[in-house]
C-alpha positions as CSV (number, residue, x, y, z in Angstrom):
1,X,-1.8,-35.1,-4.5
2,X,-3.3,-34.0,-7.4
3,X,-3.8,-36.1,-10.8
4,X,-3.7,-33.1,-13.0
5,X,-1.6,-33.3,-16.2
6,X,2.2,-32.2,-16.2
7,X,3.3,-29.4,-18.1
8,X,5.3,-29.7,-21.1
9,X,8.4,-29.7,-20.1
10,X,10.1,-31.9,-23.0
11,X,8.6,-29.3,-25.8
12,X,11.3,-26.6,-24.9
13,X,10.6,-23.0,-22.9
14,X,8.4,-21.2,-25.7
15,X,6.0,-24.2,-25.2
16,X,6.1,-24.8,-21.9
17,X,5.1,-20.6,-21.2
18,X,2.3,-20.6,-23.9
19,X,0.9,-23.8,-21.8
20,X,1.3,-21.8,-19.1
21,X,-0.3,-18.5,-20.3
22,X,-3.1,-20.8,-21.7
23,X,-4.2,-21.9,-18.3
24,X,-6.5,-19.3,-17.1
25,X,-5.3,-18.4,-13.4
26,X,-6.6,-14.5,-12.7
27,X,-6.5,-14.3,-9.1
28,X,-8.8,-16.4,-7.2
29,X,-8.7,-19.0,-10.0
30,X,-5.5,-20.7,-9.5
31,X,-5.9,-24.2,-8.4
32,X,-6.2,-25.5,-12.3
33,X,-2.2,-23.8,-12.9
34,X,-1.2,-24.7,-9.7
35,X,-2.3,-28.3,-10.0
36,X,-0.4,-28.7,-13.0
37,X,2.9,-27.3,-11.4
38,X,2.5,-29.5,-8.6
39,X,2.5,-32.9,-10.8
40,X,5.6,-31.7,-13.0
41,X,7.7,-30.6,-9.8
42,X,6.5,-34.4,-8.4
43,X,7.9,-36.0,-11.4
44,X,11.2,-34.8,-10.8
45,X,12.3,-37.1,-7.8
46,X,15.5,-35.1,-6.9
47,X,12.3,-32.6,-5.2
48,X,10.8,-32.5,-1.9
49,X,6.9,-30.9,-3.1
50,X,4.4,-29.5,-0.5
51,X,0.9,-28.1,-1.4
52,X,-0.4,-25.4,0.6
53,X,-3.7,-24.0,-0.8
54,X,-3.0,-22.8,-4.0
55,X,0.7,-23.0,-3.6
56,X,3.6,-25.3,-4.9
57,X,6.5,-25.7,-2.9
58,X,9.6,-27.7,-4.2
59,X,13.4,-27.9,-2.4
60,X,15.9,-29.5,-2.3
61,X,18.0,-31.2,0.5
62,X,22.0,-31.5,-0.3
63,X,23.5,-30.1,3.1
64,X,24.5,-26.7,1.0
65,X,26.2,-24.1,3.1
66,X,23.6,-21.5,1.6
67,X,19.9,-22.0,0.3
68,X,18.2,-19.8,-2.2
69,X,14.8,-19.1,-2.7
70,X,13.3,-18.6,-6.5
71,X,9.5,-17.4,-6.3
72,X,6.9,-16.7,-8.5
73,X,3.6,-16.2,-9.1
74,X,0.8,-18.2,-10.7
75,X,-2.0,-15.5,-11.2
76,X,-2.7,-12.7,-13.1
77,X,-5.2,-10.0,-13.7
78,X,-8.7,-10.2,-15.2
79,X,-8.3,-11.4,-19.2
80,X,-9.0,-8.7,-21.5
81,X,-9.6,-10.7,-25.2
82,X,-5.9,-11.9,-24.6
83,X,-6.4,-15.8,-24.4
84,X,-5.5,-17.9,-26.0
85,X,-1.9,-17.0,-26.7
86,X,-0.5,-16.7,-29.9
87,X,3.1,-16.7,-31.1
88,X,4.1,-14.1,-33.9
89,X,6.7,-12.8,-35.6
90,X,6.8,-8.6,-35.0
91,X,9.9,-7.1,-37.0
92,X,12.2,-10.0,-36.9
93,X,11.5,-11.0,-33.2
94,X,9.2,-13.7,-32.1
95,X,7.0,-13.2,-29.1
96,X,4.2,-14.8,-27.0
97,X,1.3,-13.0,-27.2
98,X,-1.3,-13.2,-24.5
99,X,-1.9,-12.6,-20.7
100,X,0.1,-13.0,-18.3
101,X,3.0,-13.6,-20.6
102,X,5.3,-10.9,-19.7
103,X,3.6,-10.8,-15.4
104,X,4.7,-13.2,-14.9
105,X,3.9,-16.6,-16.8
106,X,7.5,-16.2,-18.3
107,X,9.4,-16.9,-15.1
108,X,7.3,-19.0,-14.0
109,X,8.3,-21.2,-16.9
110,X,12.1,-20.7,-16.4
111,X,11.6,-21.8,-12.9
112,X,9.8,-24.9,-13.4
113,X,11.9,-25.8,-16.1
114,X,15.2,-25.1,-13.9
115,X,13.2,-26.8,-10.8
116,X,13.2,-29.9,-12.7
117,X,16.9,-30.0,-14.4
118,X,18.9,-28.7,-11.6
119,X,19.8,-32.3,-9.5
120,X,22.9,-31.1,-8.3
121,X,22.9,-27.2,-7.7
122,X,25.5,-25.1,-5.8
123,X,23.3,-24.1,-3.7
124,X,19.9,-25.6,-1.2
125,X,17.0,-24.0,-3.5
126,X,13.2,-23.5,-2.6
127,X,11.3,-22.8,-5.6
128,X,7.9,-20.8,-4.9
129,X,4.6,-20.8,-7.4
130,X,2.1,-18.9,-5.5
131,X,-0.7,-17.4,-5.6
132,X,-2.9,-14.6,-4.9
133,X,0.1,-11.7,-5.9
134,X,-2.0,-9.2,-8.2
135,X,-4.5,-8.5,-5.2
136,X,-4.7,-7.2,-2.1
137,X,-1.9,-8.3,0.4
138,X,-3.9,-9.9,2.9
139,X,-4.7,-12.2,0.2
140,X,-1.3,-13.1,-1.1
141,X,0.2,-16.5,0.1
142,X,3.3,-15.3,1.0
143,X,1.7,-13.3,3.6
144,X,0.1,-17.0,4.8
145,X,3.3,-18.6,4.8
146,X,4.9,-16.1,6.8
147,X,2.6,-16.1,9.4
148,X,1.7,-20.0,9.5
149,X,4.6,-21.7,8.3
150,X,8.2,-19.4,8.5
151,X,10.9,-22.1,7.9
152,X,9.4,-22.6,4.1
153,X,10.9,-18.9,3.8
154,X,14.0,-19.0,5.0
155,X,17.0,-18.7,3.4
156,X,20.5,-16.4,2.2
157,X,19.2,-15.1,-0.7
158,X,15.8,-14.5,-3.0
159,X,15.1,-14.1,-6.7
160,X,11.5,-13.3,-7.4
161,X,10.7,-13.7,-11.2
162,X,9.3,-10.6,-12.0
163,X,9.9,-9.0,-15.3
164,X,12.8,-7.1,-15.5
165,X,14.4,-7.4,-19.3
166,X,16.6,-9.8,-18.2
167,X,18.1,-7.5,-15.7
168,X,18.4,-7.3,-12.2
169,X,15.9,-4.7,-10.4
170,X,17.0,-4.2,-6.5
171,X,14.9,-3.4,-4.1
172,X,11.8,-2.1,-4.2
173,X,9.6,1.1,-3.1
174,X,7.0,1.2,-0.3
175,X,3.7,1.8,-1.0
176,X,0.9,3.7,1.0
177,X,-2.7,4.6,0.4
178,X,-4.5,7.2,2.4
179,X,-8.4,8.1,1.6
180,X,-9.4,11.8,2.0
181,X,-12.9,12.1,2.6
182,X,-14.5,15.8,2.3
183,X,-17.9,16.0,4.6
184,X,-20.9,18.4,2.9
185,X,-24.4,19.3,3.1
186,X,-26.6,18.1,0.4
187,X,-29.0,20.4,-1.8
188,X,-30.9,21.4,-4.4
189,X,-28.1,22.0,-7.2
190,X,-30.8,24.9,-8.2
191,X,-30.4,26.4,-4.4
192,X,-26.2,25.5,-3.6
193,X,-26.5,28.0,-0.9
194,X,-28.2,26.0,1.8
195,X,-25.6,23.6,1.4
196,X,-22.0,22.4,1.2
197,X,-20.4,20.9,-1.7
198,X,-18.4,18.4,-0.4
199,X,-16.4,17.9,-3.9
200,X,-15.1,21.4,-3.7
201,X,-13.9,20.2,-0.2
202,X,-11.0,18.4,-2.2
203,X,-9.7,21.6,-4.1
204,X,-7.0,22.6,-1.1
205,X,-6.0,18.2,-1.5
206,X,-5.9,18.4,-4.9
207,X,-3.8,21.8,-5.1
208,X,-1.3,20.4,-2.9
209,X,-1.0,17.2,-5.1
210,X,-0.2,19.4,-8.2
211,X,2.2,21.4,-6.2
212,X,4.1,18.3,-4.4
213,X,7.7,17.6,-5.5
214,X,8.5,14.4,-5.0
215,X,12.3,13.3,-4.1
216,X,14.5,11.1,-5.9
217,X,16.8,8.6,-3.0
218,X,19.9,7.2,-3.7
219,X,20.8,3.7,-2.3
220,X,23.2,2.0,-2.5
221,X,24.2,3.7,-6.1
222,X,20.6,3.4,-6.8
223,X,18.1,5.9,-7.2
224,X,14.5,5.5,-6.0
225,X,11.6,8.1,-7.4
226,X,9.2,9.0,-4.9
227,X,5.7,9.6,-6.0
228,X,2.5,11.1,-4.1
229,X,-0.3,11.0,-6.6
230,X,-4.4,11.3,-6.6
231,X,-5.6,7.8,-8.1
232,X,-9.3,7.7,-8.1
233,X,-11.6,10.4,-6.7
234,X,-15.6,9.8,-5.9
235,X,-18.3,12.0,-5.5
236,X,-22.4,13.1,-6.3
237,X,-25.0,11.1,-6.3
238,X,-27.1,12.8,-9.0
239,X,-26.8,16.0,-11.5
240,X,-29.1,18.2,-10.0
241,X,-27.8,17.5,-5.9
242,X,-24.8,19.2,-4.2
243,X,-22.6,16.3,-2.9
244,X,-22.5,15.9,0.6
245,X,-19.7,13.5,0.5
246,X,-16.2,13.3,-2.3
247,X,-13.0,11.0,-1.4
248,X,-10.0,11.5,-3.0
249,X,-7.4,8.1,-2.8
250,X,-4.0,8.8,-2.4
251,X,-1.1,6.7,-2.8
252,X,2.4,7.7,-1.8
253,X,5.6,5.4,-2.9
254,X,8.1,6.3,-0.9
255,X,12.3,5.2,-1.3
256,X,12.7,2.1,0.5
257,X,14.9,3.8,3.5
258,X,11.8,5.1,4.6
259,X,9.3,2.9,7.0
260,X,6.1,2.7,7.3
261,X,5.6,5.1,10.2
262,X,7.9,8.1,8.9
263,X,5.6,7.5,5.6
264,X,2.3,7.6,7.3
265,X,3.9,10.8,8.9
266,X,4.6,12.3,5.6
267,X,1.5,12.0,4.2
268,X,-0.6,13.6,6.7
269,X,2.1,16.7,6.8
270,X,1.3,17.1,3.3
271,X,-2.2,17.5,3.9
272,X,-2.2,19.3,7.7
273,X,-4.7,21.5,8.0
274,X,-7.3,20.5,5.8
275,X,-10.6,20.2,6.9
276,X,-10.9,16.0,5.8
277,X,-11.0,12.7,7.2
278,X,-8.0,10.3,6.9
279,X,-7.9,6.6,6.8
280,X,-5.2,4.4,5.9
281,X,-6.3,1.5,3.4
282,X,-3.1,-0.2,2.0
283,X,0.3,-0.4,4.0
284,X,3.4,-2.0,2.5
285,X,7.0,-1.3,3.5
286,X,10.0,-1.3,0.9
287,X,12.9,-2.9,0.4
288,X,16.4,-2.2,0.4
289,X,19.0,-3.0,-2.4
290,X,20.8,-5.6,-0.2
291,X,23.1,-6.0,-3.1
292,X,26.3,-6.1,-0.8
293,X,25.7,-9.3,0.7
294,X,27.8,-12.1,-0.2
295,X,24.6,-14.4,-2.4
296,X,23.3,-11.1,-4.2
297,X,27.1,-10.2,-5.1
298,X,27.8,-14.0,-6.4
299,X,24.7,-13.9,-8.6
300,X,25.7,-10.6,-10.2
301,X,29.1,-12.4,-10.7
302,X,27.3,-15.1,-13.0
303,X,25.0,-12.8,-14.5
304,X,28.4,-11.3,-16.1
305,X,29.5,-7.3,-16.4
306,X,26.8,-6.2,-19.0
307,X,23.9,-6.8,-16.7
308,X,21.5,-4.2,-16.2
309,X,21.4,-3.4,-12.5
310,X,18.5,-0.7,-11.4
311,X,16.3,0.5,-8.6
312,X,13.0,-1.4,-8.3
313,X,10.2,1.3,-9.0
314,X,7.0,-0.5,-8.1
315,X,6.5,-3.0,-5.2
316,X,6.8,-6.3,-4.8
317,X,6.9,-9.5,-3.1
318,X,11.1,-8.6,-2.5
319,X,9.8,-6.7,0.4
320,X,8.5,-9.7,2.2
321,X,11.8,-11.6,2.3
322,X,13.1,-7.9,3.1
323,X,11.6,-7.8,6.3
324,X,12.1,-11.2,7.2
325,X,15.9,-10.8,6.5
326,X,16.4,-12.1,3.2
327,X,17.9,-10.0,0.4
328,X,16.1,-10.4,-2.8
329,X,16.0,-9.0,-6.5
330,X,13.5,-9.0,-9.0
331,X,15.1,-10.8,-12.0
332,X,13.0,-12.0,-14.8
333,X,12.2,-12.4,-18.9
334,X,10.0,-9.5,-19.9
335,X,9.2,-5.8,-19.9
336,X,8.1,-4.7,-17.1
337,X,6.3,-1.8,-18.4
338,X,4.3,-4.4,-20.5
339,X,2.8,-5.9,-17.7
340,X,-0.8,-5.5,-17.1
341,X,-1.6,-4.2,-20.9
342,X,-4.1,-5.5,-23.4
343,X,-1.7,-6.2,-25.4
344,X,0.7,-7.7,-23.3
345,X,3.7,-10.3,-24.8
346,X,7.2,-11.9,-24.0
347,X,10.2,-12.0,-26.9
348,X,10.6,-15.6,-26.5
349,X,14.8,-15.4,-27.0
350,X,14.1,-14.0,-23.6
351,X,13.5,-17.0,-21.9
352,X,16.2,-18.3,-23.1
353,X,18.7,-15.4,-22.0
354,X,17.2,-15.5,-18.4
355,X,17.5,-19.8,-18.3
356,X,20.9,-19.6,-19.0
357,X,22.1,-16.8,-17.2
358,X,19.9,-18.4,-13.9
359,X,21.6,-21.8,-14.3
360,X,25.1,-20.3,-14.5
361,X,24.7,-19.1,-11.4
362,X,22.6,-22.1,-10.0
363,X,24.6,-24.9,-11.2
């Protein structure tokens, strides 16, 4: 048990985020965040807490017909000058300014703050503050849990807090990245012809990426956009030396009917023929809307008519419930497409809109 300080709870959502955003947690550094969650979720004695590594889990134990999970995470990528927070005023709206605000430091304050108030709810809950989600996925505790300790998971229903402007985002795509290495024979830049330029090795790859038309899948109502695109390419060792080696890293997101398997498949039909190696580096399956079941359509019920409800474009942590059962939605304060930017922030009437809609369907 740790003696950390609690958050403040008391001083209302806007303060309770900035407290958040101002504990440094970029992955790998999350015990100081997730020390502080831990002693605020103990506080509340309606709470069963349990510490594993650098993640906080709270539940709760009424004999509900149906338990929910609500999961978030505590890190975020490398600071780039934006800490401390600030709060200002940008044409009429206020916002908190700083990283990991809007991914995902936001819901993460809803959540605690809903952990703590919600004696009584309709439903079993399991509240999730993890860490480890903005690397790779070996790396991620949920990926832990799974494998050492299932029963934390389960449950009828999961709502991971990622930002999604206070609506829902189902689903979510798969993700897969190949490397396509092109083998050469190094020379003298000044006499190419006794070797092989390994760089020029990528031009059928790269002609085949510019040509590619990805499809668009409809689920459900929803409509997934694939995408197969060159993301970093490498290659030369100095300006006067034909390369005898150039990768190119490809990563395909693929509609969340798709596994793993027909994906892999995909890929290398794409590039059949070429004279390259291929290695897998990063595997992740989708997941599907899962909208129909009977917990997803009661929390659309609270959320009201005028909710947003969209395909999930990226990946995320929905997937791993996916597969183990669990239908789940990203549902969060924020703009997604703020995430991960310098100048990353979160309208703080959003955390407002996405506490109260939460609790109507919670209480």
């Amino acid at each position: 048990m740790t003696n950390s300080t609690p958050l403040p709870l008391e001083a209302g959502l806007t303060e309770l985020a900035r407290a958040i955003v101002d504990t440094e947690s970029v992955s790998g550094n999350e015990t100081a965040l997730a020390d502080k969650a831990e002693t605020t979720l103990r506080a509340a004695g309606h709470l069963e807490v349990i510490r594993d590594g650098d993640t906080v889990i709270a539940r709760t134990h009424l004999d509900r017909a149906e338990r929910v999970i609500l999961a978030g995470h505590l890190d975020t990528v490398p600071v780039a000058g934006n800490l401390p927070s600030c709060v200002q005023v940008v044409d009429g709206q206020e916002r908190l300014i700083g990283r990991g605000a809007c991914d995902m430091k936001g819901g993460v304050a809803v959540f605690l703050a809903l952990a703590c108030a919600l004696e009584t709810p309709r439903h079993d809950l399991t509240w999730i503050f993890y860490d480890h989600e903005e690397v790779e996925a070996s790396l991620n505790s949920l990926t832990r849990l799974a494998r050492e300790r299932p029963e934390l998971l389960e449950a009828d229903f999961a709502i991971l807090g990622e930002p999604s402007n206070g609506g829902v985002e189902a689903g979510c795509k798969g993700t897969i990245r190949v490397r396509l290495t092109a083998r050469g024979v190094a020379a003298h830049s000044g006499r190419a012809w006794i070797g092989k330029n390994a760089i020029h090795g990528l031009a059928g790859a790269l002609t085949r990426l510019a040509e590619y038309e990805p499809k668009d899948v409809e689920i459900d109502g929803l409509v997934y956009r694939e995408c197969l695109n060159a993301v970093a390419i490498d290659g030369g060792i100095a300006t006067n030396v034909i390369p005898d080696r150039a990768e190119i890293l490809v990563n395909y997101r693929f509609a969340p009917n798709v596994t793993e398997d027909e994906a892999l498949a995909h890929v290398k039909h794409v590039f059949a023929g070429l004279d390259l190696e291929f290695e897998v580096t990063d595997s992740s399956g989708g997941a599907l809307p899962g909208l129909t079941r009977p917990a997803a359509r009661d929390f659309l019920a609270a959320l009201g008519d005028g909710v947003s409800v969209e395909a999930k474009q990226g990946w995320t942590d929905v997937a791993r419930f996916s597969a183990l059962g669990t239908p789940a939605v990203n549902f969060g304060p924020g703009d997604p497409l703020l995430a991960h930017t310098d100048g990353e922030y979160l309208p703080t009437a959003a955390l407002t809109q996405c506490y109260e809609s939460l609790e109507r369907f919670l209480r």
